[in-house]
C-alpha positions as CSV (number, residue, x, y, z in Angstrom):
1,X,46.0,54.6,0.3
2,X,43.9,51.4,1.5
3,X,42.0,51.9,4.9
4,X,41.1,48.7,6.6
5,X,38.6,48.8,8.9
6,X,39.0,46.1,11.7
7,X,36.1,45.0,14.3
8,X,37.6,44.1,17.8
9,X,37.4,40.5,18.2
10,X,34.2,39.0,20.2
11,X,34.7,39.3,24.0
12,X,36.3,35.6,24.9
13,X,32.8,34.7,27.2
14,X,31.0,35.3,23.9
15,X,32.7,32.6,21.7
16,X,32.8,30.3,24.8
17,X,29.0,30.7,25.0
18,X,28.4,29.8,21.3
19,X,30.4,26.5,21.6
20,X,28.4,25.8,24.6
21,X,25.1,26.3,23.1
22,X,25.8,24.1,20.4
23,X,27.2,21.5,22.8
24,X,30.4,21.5,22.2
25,X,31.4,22.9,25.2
26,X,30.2,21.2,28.2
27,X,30.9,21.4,32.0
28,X,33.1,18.4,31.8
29,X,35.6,20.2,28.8
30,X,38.2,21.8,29.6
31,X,39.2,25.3,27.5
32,X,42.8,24.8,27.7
33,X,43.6,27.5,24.8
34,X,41.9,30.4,23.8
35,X,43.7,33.6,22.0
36,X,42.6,36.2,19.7
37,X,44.8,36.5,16.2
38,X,44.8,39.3,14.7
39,X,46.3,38.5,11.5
40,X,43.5,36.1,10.8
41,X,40.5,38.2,12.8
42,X,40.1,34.7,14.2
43,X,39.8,32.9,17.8
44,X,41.8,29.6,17.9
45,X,40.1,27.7,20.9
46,X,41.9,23.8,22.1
47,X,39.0,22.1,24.0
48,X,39.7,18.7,25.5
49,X,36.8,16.8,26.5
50,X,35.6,14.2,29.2
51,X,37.0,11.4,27.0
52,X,40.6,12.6,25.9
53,X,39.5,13.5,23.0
54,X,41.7,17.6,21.8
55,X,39.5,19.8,19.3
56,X,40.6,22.7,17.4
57,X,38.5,26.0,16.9
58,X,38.2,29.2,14.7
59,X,35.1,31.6,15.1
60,X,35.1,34.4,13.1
61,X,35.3,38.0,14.1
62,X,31.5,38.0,15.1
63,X,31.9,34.7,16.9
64,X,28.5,33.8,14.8
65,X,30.5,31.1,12.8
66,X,33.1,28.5,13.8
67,X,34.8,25.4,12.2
68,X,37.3,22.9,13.8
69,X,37.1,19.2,15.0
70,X,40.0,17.2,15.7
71,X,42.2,17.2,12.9
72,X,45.1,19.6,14.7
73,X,44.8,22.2,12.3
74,X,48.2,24.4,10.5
75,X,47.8,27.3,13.1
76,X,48.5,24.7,16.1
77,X,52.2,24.4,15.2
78,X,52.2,28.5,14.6
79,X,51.1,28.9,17.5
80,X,54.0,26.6,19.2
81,X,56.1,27.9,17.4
82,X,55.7,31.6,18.3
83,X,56.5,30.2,22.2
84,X,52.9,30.0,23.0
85,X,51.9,26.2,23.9
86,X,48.3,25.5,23.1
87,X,46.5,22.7,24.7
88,X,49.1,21.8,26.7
């Protein structure tokens, strides 16, 4: 038998906060998704900023590391898929 032991995922103001302290998140972007998956332990964030420019995001489970930019990444059309609309 294989136990997996699973942290609950950063509180949503905690990931937000990291992206803003880093810059990437300023008063004048917009969060326009933010969910929690499960299957990856991962927050997929869709910022769009002052300038039109959309950004995709992952933090990990202890919302200390993140990667993204603006290449729409594979999980984006997952996402839409699964009836959820992200960054519209």
């Amino acid at each position: 038998m294989t136990c997996v032991i699973r942290k609950p995922p950063p509180n949503k103001e905690a990931v937000l906060s990291a992206l803003r302290t880093d810059k990437l998140l300023t008063p004048k972007t917009k969060v326009v998704f933010a969910r929690w998956d499960q299957k990856s332990q991962q927050w997929r964030i869709v910022l769009v900023h002052a300038s039109g420019l959309r950004t995709y995001w992952e933090t990990d489970a202890t919302a200390l590391a993140y990667s993204g930019g603006s290449q729409k990444p594979s999980w984006y059309d997952e996402e839409a898929s699964a009836g959820r609309t992200p960054g519209v």
